[in-house]
N, C-alpha and C positions, 0 to 999 in steps of 0.2 A: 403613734406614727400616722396613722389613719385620720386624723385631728388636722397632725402637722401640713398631708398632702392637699385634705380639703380646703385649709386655708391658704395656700398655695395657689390651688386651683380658684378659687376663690379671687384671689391678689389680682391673677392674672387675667381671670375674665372681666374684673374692672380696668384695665389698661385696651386702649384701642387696640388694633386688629394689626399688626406690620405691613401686613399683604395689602388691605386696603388705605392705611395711610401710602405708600409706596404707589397704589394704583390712582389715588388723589396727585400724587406731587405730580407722577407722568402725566396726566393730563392737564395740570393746570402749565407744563409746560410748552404745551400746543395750543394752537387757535384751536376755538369751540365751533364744533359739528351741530346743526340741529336738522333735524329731518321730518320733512312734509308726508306722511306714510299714505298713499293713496292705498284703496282697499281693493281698487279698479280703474281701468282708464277712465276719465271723463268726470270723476268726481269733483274735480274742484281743486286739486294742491294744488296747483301752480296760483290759481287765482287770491285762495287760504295767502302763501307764501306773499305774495306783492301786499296783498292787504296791510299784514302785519308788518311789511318791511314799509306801507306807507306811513302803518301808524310810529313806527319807529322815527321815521324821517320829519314827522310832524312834531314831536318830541323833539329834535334838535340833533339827532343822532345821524349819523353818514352812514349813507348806502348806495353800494356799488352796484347798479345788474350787471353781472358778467356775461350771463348768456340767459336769455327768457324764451323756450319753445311754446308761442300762444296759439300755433292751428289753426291760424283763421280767426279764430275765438275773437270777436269784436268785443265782449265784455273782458276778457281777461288783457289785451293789448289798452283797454281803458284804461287798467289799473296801473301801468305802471308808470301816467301820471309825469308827476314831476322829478321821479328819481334818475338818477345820472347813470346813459348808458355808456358800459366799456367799447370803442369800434370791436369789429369779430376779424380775425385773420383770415384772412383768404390761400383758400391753398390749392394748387392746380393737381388736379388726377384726373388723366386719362380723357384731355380735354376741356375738361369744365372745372369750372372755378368754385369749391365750397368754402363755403364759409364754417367756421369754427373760435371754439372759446381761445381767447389769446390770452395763455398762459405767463408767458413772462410782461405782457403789459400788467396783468393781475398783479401779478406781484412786485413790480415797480411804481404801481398807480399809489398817490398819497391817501385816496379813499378807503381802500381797503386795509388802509394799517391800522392796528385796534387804535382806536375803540369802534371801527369801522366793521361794516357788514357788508359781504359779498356774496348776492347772488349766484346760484348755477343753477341752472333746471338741468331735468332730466341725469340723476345720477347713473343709471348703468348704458346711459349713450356708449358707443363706440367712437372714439374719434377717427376723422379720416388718416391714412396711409401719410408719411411724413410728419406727426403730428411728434411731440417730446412722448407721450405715453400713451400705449393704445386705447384704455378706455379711460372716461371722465373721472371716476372713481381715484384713481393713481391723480388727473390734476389734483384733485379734493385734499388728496394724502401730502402731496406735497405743500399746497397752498398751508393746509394746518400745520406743518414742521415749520413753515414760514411765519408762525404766529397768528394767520388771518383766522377770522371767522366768516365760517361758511354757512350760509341758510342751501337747502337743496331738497330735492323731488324724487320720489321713486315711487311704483308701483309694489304692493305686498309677489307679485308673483315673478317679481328680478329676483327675488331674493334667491342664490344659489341653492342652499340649500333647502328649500321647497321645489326646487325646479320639476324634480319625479314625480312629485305629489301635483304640482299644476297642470301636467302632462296628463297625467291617468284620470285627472278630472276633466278636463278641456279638452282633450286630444292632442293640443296643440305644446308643443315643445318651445319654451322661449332661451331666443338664441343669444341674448343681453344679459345678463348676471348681475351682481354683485355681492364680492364675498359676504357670508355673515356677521365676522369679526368689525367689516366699517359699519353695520348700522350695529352692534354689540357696543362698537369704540362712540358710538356718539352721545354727545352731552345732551342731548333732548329730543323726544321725538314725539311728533305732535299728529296723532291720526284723524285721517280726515275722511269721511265714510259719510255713503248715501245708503237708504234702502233700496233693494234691487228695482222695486215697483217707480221711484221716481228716478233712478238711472235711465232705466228703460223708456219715460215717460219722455228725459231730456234727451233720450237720442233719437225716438223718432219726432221730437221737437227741431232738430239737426242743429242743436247747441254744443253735440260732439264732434261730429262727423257731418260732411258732405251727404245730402241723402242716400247718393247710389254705395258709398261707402257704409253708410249706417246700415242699412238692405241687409248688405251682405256680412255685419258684425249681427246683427238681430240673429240671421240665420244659422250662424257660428259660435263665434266667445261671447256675445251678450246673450246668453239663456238664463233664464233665471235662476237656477239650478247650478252653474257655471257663477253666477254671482254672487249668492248664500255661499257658497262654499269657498271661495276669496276671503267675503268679507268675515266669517271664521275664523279663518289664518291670519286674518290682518289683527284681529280684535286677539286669537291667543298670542302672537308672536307682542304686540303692545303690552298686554299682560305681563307676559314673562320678562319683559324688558324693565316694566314698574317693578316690577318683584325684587329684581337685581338691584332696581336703584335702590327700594327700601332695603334688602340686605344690606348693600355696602354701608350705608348710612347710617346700619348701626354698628355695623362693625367699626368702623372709623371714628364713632364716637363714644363708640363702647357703652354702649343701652344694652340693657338684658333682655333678651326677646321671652316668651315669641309675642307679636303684635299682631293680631288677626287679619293683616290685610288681606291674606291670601295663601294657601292652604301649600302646605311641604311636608313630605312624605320620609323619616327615617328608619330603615331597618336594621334591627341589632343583632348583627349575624354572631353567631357564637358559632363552640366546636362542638356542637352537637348532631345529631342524626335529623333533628324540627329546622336544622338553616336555611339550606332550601326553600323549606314550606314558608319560612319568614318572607323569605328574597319573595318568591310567586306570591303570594297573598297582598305582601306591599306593594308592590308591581300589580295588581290589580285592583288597590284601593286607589292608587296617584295617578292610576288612568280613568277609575272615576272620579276622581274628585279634580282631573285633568290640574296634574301640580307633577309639580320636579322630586326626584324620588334621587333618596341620597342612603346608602348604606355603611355603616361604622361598625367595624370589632375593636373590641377592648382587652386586651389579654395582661393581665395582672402577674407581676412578679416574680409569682409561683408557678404562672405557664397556664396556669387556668384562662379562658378568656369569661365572655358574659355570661357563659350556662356554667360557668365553673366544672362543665368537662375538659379531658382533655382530648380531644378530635381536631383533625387538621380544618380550619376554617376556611382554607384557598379554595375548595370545590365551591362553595357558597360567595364565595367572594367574586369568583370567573364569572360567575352565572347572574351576579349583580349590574357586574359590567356590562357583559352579552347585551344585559334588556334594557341597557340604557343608564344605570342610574351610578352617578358620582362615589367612588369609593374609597373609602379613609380607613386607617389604624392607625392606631397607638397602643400605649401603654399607661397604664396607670392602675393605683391599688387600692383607692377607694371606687368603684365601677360604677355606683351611682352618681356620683356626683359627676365623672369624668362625662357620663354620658348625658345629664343633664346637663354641661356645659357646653358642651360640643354643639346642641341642640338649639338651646337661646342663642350660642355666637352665627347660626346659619338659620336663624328664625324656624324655626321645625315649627308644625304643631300637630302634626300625629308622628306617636312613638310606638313601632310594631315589632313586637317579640315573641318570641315560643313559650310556651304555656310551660314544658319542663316537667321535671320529676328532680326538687330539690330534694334534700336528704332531710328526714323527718324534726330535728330539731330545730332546723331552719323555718320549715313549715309552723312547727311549733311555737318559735319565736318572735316569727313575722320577720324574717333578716334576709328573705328571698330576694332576688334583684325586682321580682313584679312587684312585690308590698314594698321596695324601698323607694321604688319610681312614684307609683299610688300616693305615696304618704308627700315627699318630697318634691314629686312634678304637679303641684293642683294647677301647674297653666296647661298642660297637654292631657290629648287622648292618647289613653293606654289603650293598644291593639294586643290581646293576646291568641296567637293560631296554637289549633290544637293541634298536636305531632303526628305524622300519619302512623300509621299501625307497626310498620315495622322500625319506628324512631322508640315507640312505647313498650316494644316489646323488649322483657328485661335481655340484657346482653349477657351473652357469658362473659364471666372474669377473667380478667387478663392473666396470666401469669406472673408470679411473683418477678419484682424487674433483678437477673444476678448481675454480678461483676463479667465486664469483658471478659470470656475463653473459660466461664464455666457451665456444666451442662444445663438443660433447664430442669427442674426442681433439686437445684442446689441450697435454695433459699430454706427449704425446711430441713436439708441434713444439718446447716449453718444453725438454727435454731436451738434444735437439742446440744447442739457441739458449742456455741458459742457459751448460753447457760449453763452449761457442765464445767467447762473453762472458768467459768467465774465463781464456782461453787467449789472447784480444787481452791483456786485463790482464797478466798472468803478462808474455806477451813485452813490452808495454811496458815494465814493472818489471823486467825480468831481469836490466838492468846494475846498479839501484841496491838489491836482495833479495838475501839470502841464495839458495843452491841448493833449499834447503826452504821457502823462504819463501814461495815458489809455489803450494805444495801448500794453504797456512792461505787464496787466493783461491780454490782451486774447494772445498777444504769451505764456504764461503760460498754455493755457486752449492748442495751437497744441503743445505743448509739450506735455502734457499729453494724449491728443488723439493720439500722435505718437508711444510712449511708448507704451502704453496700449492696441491699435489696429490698428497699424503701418501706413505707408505712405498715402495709397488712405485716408481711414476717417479723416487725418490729413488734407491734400491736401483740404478734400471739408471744415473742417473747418475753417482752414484760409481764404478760399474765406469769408463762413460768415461771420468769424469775424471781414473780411475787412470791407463790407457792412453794417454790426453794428456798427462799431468803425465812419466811413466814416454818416452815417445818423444821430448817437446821439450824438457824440464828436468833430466833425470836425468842423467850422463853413465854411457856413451855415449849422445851424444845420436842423435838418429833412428833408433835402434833398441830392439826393446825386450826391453831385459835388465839386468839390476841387476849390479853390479859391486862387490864389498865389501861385509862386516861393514856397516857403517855404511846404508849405499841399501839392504839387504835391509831392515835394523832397520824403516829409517824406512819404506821401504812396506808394511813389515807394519800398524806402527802408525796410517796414512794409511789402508788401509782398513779397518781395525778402528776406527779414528774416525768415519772416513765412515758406515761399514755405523750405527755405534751412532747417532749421527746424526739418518741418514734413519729407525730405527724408532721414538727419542724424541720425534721434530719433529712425526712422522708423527700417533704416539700423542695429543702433546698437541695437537694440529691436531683430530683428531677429537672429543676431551675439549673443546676448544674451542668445536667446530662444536655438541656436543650441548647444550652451557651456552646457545649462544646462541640453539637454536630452541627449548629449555625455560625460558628468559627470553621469550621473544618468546611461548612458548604460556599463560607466568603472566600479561602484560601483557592478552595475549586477555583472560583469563579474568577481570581485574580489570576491564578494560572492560566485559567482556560483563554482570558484577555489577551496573557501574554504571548500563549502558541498561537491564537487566531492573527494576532499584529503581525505577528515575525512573520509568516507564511505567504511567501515570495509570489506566488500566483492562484490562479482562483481552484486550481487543482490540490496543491497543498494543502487551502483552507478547507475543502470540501473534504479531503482524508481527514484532515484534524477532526473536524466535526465529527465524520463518523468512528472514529477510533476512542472520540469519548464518548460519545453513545452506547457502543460496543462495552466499555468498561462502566459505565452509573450503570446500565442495564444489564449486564452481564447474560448476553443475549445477542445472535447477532444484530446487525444495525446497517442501512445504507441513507444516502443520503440523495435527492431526488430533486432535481428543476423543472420548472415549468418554461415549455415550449413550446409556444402557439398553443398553451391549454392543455399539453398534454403532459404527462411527469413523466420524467425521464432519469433514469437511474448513473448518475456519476461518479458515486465515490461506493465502496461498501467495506465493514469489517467482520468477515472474513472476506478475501475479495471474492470470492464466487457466492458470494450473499446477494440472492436477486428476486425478488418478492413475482409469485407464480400471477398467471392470469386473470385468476379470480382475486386475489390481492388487490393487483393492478385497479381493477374497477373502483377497488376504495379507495386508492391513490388517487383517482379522476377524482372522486366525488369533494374529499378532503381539500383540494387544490382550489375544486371549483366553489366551495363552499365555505373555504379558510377557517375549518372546524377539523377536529379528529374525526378520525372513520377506523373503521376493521375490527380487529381483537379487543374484547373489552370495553367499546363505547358502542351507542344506540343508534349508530350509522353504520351499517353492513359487516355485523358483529362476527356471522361466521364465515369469515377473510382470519387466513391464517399469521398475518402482519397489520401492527396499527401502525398508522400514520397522523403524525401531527405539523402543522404547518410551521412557516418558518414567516411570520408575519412580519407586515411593514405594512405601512402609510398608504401605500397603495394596494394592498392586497398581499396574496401569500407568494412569496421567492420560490418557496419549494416546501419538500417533505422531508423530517425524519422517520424512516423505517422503523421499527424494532419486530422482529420475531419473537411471537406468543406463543407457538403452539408445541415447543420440544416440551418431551416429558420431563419430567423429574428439576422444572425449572420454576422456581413460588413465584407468586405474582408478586409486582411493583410493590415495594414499600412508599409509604408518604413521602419520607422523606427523598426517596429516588424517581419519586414523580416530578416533583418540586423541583429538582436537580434537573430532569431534561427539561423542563418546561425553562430554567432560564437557561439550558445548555442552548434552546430551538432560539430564546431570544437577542443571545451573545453571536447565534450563529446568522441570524436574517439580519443585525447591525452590520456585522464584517463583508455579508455578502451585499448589503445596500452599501457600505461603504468603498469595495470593491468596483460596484456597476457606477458608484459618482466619480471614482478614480479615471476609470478607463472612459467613460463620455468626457470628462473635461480634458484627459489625453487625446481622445478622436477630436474634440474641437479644437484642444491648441494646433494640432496637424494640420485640420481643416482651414484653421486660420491663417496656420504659414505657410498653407500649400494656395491660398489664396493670394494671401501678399505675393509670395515668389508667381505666379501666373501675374499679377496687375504690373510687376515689377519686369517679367520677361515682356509683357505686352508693350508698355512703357518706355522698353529698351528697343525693341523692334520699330516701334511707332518711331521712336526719334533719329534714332542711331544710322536703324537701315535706312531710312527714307534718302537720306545724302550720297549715300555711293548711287543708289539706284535714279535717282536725281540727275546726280551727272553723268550716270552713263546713258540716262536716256537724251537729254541734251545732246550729248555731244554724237549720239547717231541720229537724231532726229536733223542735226541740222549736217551731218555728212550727206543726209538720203533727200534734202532738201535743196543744199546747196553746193553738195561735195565739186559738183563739176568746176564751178567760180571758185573754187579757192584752190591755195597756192599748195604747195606739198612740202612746207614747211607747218602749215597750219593742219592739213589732214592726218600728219602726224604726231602734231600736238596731240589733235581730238583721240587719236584710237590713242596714244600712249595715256590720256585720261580716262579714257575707259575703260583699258587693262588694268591699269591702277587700279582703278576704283573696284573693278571685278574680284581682284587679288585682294582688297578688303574686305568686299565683302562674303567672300569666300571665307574668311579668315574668320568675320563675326559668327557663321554658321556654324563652323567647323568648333568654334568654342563652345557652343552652346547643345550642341550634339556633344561634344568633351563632357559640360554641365550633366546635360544625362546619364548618360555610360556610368560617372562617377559618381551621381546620386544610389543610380539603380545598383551599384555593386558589380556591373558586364565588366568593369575595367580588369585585367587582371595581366599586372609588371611579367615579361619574359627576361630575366636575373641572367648576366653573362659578364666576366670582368668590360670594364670599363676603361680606357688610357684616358686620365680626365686632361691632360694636356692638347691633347687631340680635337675631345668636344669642344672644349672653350675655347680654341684659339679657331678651331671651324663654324661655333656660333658667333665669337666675335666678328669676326669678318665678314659674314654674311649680313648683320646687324650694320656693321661700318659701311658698305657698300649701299645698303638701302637708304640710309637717313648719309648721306654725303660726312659724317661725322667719325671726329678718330675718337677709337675706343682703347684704354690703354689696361694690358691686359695681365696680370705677376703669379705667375708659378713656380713653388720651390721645388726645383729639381727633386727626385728622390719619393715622391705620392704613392703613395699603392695604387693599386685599381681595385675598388670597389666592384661589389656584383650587385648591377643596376639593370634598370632598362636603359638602352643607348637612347632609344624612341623619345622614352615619356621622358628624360634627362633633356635633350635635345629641344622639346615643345618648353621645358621650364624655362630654360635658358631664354630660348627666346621671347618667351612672354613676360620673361622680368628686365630684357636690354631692351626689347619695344617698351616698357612699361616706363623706366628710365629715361629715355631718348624721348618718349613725349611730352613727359612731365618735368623735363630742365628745358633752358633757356638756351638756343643754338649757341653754339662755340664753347659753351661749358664743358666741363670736363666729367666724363662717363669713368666709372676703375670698377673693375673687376677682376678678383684676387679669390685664391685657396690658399687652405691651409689645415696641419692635422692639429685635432681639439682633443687628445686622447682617441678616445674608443671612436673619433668623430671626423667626417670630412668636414666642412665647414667652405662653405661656396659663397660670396658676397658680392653683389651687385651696388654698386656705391654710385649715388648722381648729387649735384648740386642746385636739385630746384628748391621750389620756395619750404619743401619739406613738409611734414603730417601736423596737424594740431594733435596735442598729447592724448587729449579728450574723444580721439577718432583711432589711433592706433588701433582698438582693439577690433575695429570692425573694417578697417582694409581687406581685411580676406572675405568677406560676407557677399556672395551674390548681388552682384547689380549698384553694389555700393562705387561712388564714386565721393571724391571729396569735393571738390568743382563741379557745379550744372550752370546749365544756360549756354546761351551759343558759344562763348568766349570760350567754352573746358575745349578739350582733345578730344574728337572725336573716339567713340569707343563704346562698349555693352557696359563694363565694371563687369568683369565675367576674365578678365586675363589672372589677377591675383588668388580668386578663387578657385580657379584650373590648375594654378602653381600649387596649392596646399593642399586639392585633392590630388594631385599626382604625387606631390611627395609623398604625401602617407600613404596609399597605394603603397611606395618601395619601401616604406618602414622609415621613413626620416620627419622631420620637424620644417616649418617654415616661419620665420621672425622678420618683424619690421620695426627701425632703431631711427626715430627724427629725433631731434639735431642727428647726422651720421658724423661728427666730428664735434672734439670738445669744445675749440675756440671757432664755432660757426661765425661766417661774415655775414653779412648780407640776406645769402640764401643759405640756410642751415643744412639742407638736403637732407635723403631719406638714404639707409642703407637696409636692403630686403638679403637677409642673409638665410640660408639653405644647410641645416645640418644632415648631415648623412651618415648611416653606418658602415661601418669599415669589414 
């Protein structure tokens, strides 16, 4: 079997890599990035850069400058020669005119389409304010989705993620960035580095800098001290960049490593007491040997991992991560080879492992994982750390493993009982069994003590059963001594059965055992998915959390946020579970330091509650509590540690999923509380300007000329100013309605209603205003509703004004009731030009109109939306039905009908 995997493993390490074929196609799908990596200002990339795009252009190859930042630099504005400049956009802020890279001419110009080469200087520019994306980086990203290839510039100390480290060296904070990932994502990068001594040489030469500007860099970021320590970064971050390209490139091509370019660090954590020491010792060889440090456990079949103990490997594995370094598992059942492989596919070439205390005939045989790497790896150094004192100091023995719900040292009452069991049988059977036939009943009995309570109690009963089988069944019987060829054979082979047996049964008992609380810990975790989803507010979620805490830990448990820094206790189970003041300290620390702290760990241990975080992306969301300190309560199992640690990570998803829910809620609000202000201003600007228009007119020119005119015309003028007053009294009064009815102040005063009454007293008034008959059909016999008369009264009339402006004078206006069942049913019917089908559903929408420009009806689009918040207010419905008739002429018209409850 061990044959079969290695050739397997084998197969597959000669087939390329999926990930890096995949990480090939994506970028051969984008234009190609190359990048000019200065190690400091003043070096020279931009000049590097034009050079090489000259020598390209001499070649016969197109090149575009898009944007060239030369400083003055008379040698570097030489360089750019004959190649073809982009014009720069011009964008106005705040007075002055800058200029900037013009993006979409980029990408329409015929030059920069491949096989063409596009210039940008200065990748972590900032573009100005208006610009498509705020920094040059984002043009970059886009231009390469567009196919183009980009040549560009940057300095080592943009780099984002050096920004701390440039800081604590320089003093100086750089406020330009660019992420890691775009110089990660680029197809070449070409550094370009001076020694500090002749930087220094060419800037008080002022081939950088303006003198009085050079002055005061000498005295600042040009130290030389300040310079070695850039051009470090520039030279490791280059490094690590070639290292990844020669990884991928064998991965994708599937070369067996390792290739000596450049030195990779792997540690082979196992489940023993020396993992640790692995993790720290590897961790201190790949900082000297300054190389990328990767650690992998291997855990085999049996549950064994690469120390062939059984110990929980995750402490060692956390701590791998902590210091940086890439962490991988798997499985597999030949362990050397797995790990030999893994090693060539990621170029490793030191392999560091714990020294161990295999089991003597291992030793014996040389079949150790160090002698099988030794014999096997002659391309790597084997690193072997010696374990620390208390990893070597022998352990006590576990307890034999029993069956669920029996007591412990059940495994040796089962022993003498089981082999007793089997020696009744044996003697019952003895007349009608072979002489050996005996022996196939107690292999039966370390079967089942193997199963049941694994290897050692297996182990001691085959011995008995030997001795039983060998005293009662053997001849001579009752004594014990074998007699002939034949009874040595077979008891040879009876315990060589047995023994192999009790370690198979044993193995796959424990393989069993592990399947079945890593089934039982995924079912958790689906459950636990499924209450955190369901959990209607961030309250809910916060009880769930702690209510399974409470239960892994069987212990109380609260759950804890951070505000403004400080953690704050939200959910608990039991609820008066609330961690005392000296707790609280390790809650601070744990928060501020996104590690556990209190009971138990090596940050503020004696704190009667641990705390562990509830990590994300940005930092820790909060704490889980647990109380440590009741008596008579056994500390954390593994596999209950395991359990909170994904219980904390199930819990910091839901609540980051939570904080992205409710920000994209604040923002669509923010968004439609913006539209609705541009749309109220909008309305205001247009609408009111006309009444207020003509009412100033028409008293400007009373207070002007009122004496000279007639008293048919001074009548006109105030009866247009009232008018217009009454309008726009009217606009106001709706949009004060708008409010009321947003904010919830509105609230209907319910009293029967005679609707014969209302409508034929809002028809008339209606009739009267617009000079227009209104034709009005009630069927005798209506109940009265219990309405508001009020808000009834403003509906009414804001849907026969609504009607009367939007038909055609002389048309016909009908408004009609009617009972719908359990329903009033109120319809307003007109004959204008009617709704397009495609707009119905937003007639009722604030500010909405279906006509703009001067030619509409004067108005806000605030009357419809006042109809449908008042009706609901009284509990009823409001509908809009264009065509209002089946065989429409002409004008199809709109019918806004009103259902109401009875």
């Amino acid at each position: 079997m061990g044959a079969l995997v290695s050739a397997g493993m084998a197969e597959a390490s000669s087939r390329p890599d999926p990930d890096a074929l995949l990480a090939l196609a994506a970028r051969a799908e984008r234009g190609r990035l190359k990048v000019f990596l200065g190690a400091a200002p003043g070096v020279g990339k931009t000049y590097a850069m034009l050079a090489a795009a000259r020598r390209l252009h001499a070649a016969g190859g197109a090149v575009l400058v898009g944007l060239v930042e030369t400083h003055g630099r008379a040698e570097t504005a030489a360089q750019i020669g004959p190649l073809e400049l982009l014009p720069r956009r011009r964008i106005a802020y705040r007075g002055q005119a800058l200029e900037e890279f013009d993006l979409d001419a980029a990408l329409a110009h015929p030059s920069a389409r491949p096989p063409g080469v596009l210039l940008l200087d200065e990748l972590a520019h900032g573009n100005a304010p208006g610009s498509r994306h705020p920094r040059r980086w984002q043009d970059v990203e886009e231009l390469r989705d567009a196919g183009i290839e980009v040549w560009t510039t940057m300095n080592v100390q943009h780099l984002e993620g050096l920004a701390d480290d440039v800081a604590r060296i320089t003093g100086i904070r750089v406020q330009e960035t660019v992420p890691d990932h775009v110089l990660a994502g680029a197809d070449a990068v070409e550094l370009i580095d001076l020694p500090p001594a002749e930087l220094l040489e060419r800037l008080r030469q002022g081939k950088v800098y303006a003198p009085e500007q050079a002055a005061r860099a000498l005295r600042g970021f040009f130290r030389e001290g300040n310079l070695a320590a850039l051009r470090q970064m520039a030279l490791r971050r280059t490094a690590e960049r070639v290292d990844a390209d020669v990884t991928g490139y064998m991965r994708a091509n599937s070369i067996a490593g390792p290739w000596p370019a450049g030195e990779r660090v792997l540690a082979l954590v196992g489940g023993d007491g020396a993992a640790e020491a692995v993790v720290r010792h590897a961790r201190r060889l790949a900082d000297a040997l300054r190389a990328p440090l990767l650690a992998l456990h291997v855990e085999a079949p049996s549950g064994a991992g690469l120390s062939g103990a059984d110990l929980d490997p995750d402490p060692a594995l956390r701590l791998a991560a902590r210091l940086g370094a890439g962490v991988e598992s798997t499985v597999a059942r030949d362990l050397p080879a797995a790990v030999l492989a893994h090693a060539r596919a990621r170029n490793v070439t030191h392999l560091v492992m714990g020294r161990g205390r295999p089991a003597l005939w291992r030793r014996l045989t040389g079949r150790n994982l160090a002698a099988a790497l030794a014999r096997r790896g002659g391309d790597f150094a084997l690193h072997l750390v010696p374990a620390p004192a208390l990893a070597l100091a022998p352990a006590a023995a576990p307890p034999p493993r029993a069956l669920p719900g029996l007591p412990r040292g059940a495994a040796w009452v089962a022993v003498p009982g089981l082999v007793g069991l089997a020696t009744l049988l044996g003697l019952w059977a003895d007349a009608s069994v072979p002489e050996g036939g005996t022996g196939m009943i107690y292999l039966a009995a370390v079967v089942a003590l193997a199963a049941g309570f694994g290897p050692l109690p297996a182990a001691a009963g085959a011995l008995l059963a030997f001795l039983a089988w060998d005293f009662l069944f053997l001849e001579p019987r009752l004594t014990l001594s074998l007699s002939g060829v034949q009874e040595v054979t077979g008891a040879a082979i009876f315990v060589c059965v047995a023994l192999l047996l009790a370690g198979t049964t044993g193995g796959l008992g424990r393989s069993a055992a592990r399947a079945r609380a890593r089934l039982f810990g995924m079912r958790r975790l689906v459950e636990l998915s499924r209450r955190l989803a369901a959990a209607a507010t961030p309250a809910d979620l916060l009880a769930v959390v702690a209510q399974e805490a409470e239960r892994l830990a069987g212990r109380p448990a609260c759950v804890l946020l951070g505000l403004e820094g400080e953690p704050v206790p939200r959910a608990a189970r039991p609820l008066d579970a609330e961690p005392d003041a000296d707790s609280m300290a390790a809650a601070r620390w744990a928060l501020a330091h996104d590690r556990r702290a209190g009971a138990g760990t090596d940050a503020l241990p004696a704190a009667a509650w641990q705390f562990r975080p509830l990590r994300t992306r940005e930092g820790a969301l909060g704490l889980i509590g647990l109380r440590m300190d009741l008596p008579g309560l056994p500390p954390l199992e593994d596999e209950r540690d395991r359990a909170l640690d994904s219980l904390a990570d199930q819990a910091a998803i839901a609540l980051e999923r939570d904080r992205l829910t409710q920000d994209q809620a604040r923002l669509a609000a923010q968004a439609e509380t913006e539209a609705l202000r541009s749309a109220l201003l909008a309305s205001i600007g247009h609408d009111l300007r006309t009444p207020l228009t003509a009412i100033r007119g028409a008293l400007e020119t009373l207070r002007l000329s009122g004496a000279a005119l007639s008293t048919a015309v001074r009548a006109d003028l105030l009866e247009t100013a009232e008018a217009e007053t009454v309008r726009l009294n009217r606009y106001l009064t709706n949009i004060i309605d708008l409010v009321r009815l947003e904010s919830g102040q509105l609230q209907p005063r319910r009293a029967p209603v005679d609707l014969d009454d209302a409508l034929r007293t809002a028809t008339a008034r209606a009739a009267r205003a617009s000079g227009r008959e209104i034709a009005l059909s009630v069927p005798p016999g209506l109940p009265e509703p219990r309405l508001d008369a009020v808000l009834l009264d403003q509906v009414l009339a804001n849907l026969l004004d609504n009607a009367l402006k939007f038909s055609p004078p002389g048309s016909p206006v009908r408004v009609a009731a009617r009972r719908a069942g359990p329903e009033l049913v109120l319809s307003v019917e007109d004959a204008g030009s009617g709704i397009p089908p495609d707009q119905l559903g937003q007639v009722f929408d604030p500010f909405f109109r279906i006509r703009r420009g001067d030619s509409a009806p004067a108005g806000t689009g605030l009357g419809l939306a006042i109809c449908r918040g008042l009706v609901h207010a009284m509990g009823g419905r409001i509908t809009a039905q264009s065509p209002a008739r089946e065989a429409p002429g002409e004008n199809p018209g709109t019918r806004m009908s009103v259902h109401l409850p009875l």
